[in-house]
C-alpha positions as CSV (number, residue, x, y, z in Angstrom):
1,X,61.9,81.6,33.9
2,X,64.8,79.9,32.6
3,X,66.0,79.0,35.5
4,X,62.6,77.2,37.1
5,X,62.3,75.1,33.9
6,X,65.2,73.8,34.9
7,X,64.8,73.6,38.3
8,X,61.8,71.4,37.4
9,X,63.6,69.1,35.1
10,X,66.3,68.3,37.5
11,X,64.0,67.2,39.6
12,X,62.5,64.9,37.0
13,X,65.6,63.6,36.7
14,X,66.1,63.1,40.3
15,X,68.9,65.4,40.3
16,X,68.0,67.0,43.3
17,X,68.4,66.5,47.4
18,X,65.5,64.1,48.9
19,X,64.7,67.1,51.2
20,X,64.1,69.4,48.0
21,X,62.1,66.2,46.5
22,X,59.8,66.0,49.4
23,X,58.9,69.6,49.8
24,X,57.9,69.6,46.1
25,X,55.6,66.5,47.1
26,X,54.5,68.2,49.6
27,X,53.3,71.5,47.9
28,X,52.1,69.3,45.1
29,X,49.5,67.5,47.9
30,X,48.9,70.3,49.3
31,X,48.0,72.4,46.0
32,X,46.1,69.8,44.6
33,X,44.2,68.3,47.9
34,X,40.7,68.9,48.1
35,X,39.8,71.6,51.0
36,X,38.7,69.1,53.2
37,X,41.1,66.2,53.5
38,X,38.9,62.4,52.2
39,X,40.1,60.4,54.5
40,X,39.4,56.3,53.9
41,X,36.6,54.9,56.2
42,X,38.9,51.8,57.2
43,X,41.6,54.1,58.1
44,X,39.3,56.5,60.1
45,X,37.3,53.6,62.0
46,X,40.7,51.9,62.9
47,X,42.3,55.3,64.1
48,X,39.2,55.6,66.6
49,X,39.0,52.3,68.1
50,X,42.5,52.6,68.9
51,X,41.8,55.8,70.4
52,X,38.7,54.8,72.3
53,X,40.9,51.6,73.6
54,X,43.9,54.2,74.3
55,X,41.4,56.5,76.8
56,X,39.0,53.4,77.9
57,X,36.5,55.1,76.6
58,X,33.4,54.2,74.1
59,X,31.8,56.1,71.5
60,X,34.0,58.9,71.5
61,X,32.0,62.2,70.1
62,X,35.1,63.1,67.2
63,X,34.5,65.9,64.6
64,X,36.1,63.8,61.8
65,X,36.8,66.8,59.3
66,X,40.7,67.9,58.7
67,X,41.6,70.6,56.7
68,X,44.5,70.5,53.8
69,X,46.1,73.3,55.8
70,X,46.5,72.0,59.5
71,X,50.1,71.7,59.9
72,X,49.5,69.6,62.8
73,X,48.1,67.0,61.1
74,X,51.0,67.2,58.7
75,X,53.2,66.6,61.1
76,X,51.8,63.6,61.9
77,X,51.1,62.2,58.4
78,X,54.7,62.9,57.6
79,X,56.2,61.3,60.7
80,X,54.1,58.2,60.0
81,X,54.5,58.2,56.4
82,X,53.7,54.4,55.8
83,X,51.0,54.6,58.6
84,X,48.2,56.8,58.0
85,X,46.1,55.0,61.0
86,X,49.3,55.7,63.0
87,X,49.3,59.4,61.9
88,X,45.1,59.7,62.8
89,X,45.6,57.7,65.9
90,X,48.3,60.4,67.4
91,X,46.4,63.7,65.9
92,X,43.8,62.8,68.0
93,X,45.2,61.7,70.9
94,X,46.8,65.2,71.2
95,X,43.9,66.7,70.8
96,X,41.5,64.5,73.1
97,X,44.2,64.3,75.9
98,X,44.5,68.0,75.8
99,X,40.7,68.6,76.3
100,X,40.9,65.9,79.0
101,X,43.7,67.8,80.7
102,X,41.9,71.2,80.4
103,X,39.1,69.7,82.1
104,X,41.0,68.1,84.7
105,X,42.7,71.8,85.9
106,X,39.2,73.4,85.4
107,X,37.9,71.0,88.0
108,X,41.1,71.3,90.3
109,X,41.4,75.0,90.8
110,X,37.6,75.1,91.1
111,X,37.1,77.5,87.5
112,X,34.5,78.9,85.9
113,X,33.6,77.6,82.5
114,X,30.6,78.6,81.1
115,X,32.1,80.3,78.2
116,X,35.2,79.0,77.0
117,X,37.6,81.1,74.6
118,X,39.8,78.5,72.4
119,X,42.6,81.3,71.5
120,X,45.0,80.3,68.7
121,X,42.7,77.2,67.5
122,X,43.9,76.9,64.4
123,X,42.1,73.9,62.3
124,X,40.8,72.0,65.5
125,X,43.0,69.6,66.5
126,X,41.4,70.1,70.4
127,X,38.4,71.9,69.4
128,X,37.3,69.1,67.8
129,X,37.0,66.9,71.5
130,X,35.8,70.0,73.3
131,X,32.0,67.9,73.1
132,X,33.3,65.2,75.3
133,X,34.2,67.5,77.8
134,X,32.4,71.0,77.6
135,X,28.8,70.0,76.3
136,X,27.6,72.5,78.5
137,X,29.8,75.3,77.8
138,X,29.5,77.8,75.0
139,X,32.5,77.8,72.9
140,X,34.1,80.8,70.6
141,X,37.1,79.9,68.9
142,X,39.7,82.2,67.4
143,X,42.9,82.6,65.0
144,X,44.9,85.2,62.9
145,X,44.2,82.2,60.0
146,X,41.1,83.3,58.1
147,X,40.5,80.4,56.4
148,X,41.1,78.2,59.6
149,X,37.9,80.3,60.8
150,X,35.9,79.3,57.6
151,X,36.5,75.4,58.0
152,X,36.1,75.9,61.8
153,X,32.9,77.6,61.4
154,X,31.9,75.2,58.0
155,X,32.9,72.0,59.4
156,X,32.9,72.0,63.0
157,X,30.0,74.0,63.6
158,X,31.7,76.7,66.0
159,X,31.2,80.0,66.3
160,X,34.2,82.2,65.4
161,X,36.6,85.1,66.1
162,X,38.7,86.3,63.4
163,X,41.7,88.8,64.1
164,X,45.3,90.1,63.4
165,X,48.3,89.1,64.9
166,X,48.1,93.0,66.8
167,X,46.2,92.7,70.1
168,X,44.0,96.0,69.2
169,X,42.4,93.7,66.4
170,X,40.9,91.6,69.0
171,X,37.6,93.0,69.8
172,X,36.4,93.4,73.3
173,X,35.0,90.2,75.1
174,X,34.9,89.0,78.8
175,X,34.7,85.1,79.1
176,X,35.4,82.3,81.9
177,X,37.5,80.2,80.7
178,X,40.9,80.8,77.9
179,X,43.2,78.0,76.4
180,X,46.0,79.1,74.4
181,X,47.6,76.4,73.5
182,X,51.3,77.0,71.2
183,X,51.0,80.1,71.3
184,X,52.7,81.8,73.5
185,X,55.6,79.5,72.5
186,X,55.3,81.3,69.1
187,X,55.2,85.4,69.8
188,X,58.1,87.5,69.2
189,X,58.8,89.9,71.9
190,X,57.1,93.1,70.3
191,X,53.1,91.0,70.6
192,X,53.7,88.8,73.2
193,X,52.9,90.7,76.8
194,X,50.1,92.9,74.7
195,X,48.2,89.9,74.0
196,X,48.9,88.0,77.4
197,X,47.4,91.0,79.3
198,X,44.7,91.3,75.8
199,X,43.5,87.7,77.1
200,X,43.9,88.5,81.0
201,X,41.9,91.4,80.8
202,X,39.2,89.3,78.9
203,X,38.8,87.3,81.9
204,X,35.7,87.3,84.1
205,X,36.1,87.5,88.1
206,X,37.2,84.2,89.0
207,X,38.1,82.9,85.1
208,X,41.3,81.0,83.7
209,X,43.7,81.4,81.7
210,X,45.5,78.2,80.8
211,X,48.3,78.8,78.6
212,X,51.3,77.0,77.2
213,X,54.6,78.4,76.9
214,X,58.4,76.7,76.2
215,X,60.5,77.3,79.4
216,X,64.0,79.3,79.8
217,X,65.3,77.5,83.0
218,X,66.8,80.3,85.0
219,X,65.5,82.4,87.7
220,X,66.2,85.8,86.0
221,X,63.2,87.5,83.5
222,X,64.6,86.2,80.4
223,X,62.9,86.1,77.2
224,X,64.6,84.6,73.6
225,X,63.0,84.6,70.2
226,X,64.5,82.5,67.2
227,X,62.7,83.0,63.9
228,X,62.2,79.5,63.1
229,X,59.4,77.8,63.0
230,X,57.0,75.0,61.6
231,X,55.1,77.5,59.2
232,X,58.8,78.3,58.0
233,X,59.2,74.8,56.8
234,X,55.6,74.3,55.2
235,X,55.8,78.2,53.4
236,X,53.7,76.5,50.5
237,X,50.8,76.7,52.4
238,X,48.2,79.1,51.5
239,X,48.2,80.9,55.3
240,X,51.7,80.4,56.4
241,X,53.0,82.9,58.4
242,X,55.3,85.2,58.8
243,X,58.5,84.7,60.8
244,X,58.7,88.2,62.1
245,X,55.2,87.2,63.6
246,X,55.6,83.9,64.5
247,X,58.8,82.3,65.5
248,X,59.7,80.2,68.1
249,X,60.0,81.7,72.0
250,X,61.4,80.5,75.0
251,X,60.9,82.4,79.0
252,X,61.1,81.9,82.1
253,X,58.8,81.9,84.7
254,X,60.2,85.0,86.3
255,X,59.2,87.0,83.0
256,X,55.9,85.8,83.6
257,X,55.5,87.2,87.1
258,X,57.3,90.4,86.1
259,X,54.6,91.0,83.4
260,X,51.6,90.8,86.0
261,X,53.8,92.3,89.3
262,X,51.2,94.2,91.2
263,X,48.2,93.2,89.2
264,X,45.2,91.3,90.4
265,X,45.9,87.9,89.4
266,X,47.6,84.9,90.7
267,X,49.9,82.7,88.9
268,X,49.9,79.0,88.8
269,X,52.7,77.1,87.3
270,X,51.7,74.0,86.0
271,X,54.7,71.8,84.3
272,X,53.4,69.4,81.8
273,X,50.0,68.6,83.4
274,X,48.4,70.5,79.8
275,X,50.0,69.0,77.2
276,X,53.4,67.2,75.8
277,X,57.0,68.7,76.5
278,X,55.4,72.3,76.6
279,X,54.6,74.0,80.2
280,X,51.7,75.2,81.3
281,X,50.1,78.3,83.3
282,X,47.3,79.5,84.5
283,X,46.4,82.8,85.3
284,X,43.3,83.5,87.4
285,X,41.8,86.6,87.4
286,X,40.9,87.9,91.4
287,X,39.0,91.1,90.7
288,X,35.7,91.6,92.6
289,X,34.1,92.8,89.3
């Protein structure tokens, strides 16, 4: 006890490193931050136009809602500390572009999509754009995060899956269409090919699934896992998790076509064409029934 009182007034003092200052700052906000983050109507109208300008599009449909907890928005609140419609602007261009891109390699490789699995959603940062693009499709969104499932379900008005980080949590489903986006970049080695084939097997004849995954450049099956990773650095949050569970992984594409050697599907590499500096693959699934 001792000890954290005077932890507490060093740093009142400003006797501490401006990494150890900001992580206080951070867990005070994040402690003391309202579930769902207020965000100013000037700021949110500005972030908007500049991303209806950015895609040449008007009227974009946007579920404005961002919860205290989405690391992703952090990221991007933090990077543009003395910007906030800087930090809105790029949050949603992630997540509109990635939407756009999913719909672009639906339409390209001719996939099915009336039911669409959003594996790994998290607090919605693509979710939230699916309207623009899948109006027509029913949605089910999923996450290990329980209270990412509340405000998902609460806020953004979709319906939900909630699960462990084991594959035998996830219940039994068949749909058309999967994105799992950072997630695969995530899994140690022990979770990782039982939830690929988990999500394979949950395909219908003829469904995707579009996942993203950090590349190990070499043409052997190599797999690495480094327990690092951006939950490690915001631990004050209510639902971090664990690095054991969720690290930071890097393979190559042979590993990929080892796992699914002499099973129906085919394999489609697809560089960046999903999203940002991650890779992208899709596996379609070419049993009959």
């Amino acid at each position: 006890m001792l000890k954290k009182i005077k932890e507490f007034i060093k740093l009142k003092l400003g006797i501490v490193s401006l990494n150890q200052r900001l992580d206080y700052l951070a867990a005070l906000n994040n402690v003391t931050a309202t579930e769902v983050l207020s965000i100013d109507k000037v700021i949110l109208k500005k972030a908007i136009g500049k991303l209806e300008q950015d895609v040449g599009k008007r009227a974009i449909d946007v579920k404005v809602p961002i919860h205290k907890n989405d690391l992703m928005f952090a990221f991007h609140l933090y990077h543009h500390s003395n910007d906030p419609v800087s930090a809105l602007l790029t949050y949603f261009q992630i997540g509109y572009k990635t939407a756009q891109n999913l719909k672009k390699i639906v339409k390209k490789h001719q996939l099915k999509h009336q039911t669409l699995l959003d594996f790994g959603s998290g607090y919605g940062r693509v979710s939230r754009f699916f309207d623009s693009f899948f109006a027509e499709t029913k949605v089910v969104v999923t996450d290990v995060k329980d209270e990412a499932m509340n405000f998902q379900e609460k806020s953004l008005n979709y319906q939900t899956i909630k699960h462990g980080t084991n594959p035998e949590s996830f219940p039994n489903t068949k749909v058309d269409l999967i994105l799992c986006l950072s997630v695969f970049t995530h899994l140690p080695q022990k979770t990782f090919v039982p939830w690929l084939l988990k999500l394979a097997n949950s395909l219908n004849p003829s469904g995707g699934l579009v996942l993203t995954y950090k590349e190990e450049n070499s043409k052997e099956s190599v797999f690495r896992y480094y327990q690092q990773s951006e939950d490690e650095m915001f631990s004050f949050v209510s639902d971090s998790l664990k690095l054991e569970d969720y690290g930071e992984t890097h393979v190559s594409r042979k590993f990929f076509e080892d796992v699914f050697k002499g099973q129906p599907y085919s394999l489609h590499f697809l560089d960046n064409q999903l999203a940002g500096v991650q890779k992208a693959l899709l596996v379609v699934n070419n049993k009959l029934s």
